[in-house]
C-alpha positions, 0 to 999 in steps of 0.5 A: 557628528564631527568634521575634522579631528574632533572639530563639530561638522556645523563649525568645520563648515562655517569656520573652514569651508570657502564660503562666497559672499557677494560683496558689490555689484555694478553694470556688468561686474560682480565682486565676491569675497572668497572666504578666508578666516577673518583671522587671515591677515589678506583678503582675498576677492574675485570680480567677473566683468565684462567689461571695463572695471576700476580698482583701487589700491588703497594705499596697499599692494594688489596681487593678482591673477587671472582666473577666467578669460584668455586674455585682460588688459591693466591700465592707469586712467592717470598714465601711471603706468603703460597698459599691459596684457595678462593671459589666462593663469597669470599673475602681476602686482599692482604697487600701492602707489599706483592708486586707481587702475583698470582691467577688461576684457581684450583680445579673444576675450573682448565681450566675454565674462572674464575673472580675477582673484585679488589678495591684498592686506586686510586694513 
């Protein structure tokens, strides 16, 4: 059977299709890969949280956006930066030399499961 152009179903689907694959998980937050080709130079990854999760830049740029929840606030625990809200559908970027920053639920969203997709460049 075939999936795309003369490309066999079996492959199409393991090659192709977005696969999600659990990469990490604590009290209240869980991590995902979203399933880019290993070839993708960017990884991508969507954390669910419920409340207040630490990232890392490691030494790379963060994009982001918010894909569940109607509101998030981002903080530097070093004073880094000052905290800004993000809304549901936005997106902001972290610079590499930020290092450590925080994301958790706020407003309407405070208590509720929230998500963000995260790119960054593959090391």
């Amino acid at each position: 059977m075939f999936g795309i152009g003369h490309l066999p179903l079996d492959w199409v689907r393991r090659e192709l299709i977005n696969r999600l694959e659990p990469v990490g998980k604590g009290n209240g937050w869980r991590e995902e890969r979203t399933g880019l080709q290993k070839r993708e130079f960017i990884d991508t990854r969507r954390h669910w949280f419920t409340g207040t999760v630490t990232h890392l830049t490691e030494d790379g740029v963060n994009v982001l956006n918010l894909v569940e929840g109607s509101e998030v606030i981002v903080e530097s625990p070093t004073c880094a930066f000052e905290p800004f809200t993000v809304h549901y559908a936005e997106t902001f970027i972290v610079p590499a030399a930020v290092g450590a920053y925080t994301i958790r639920p706020h407003g309407a969203a405070a208590g509720m499961e929230c998500a963000t997709i995260k790119a960054f460049v593959r090391t």
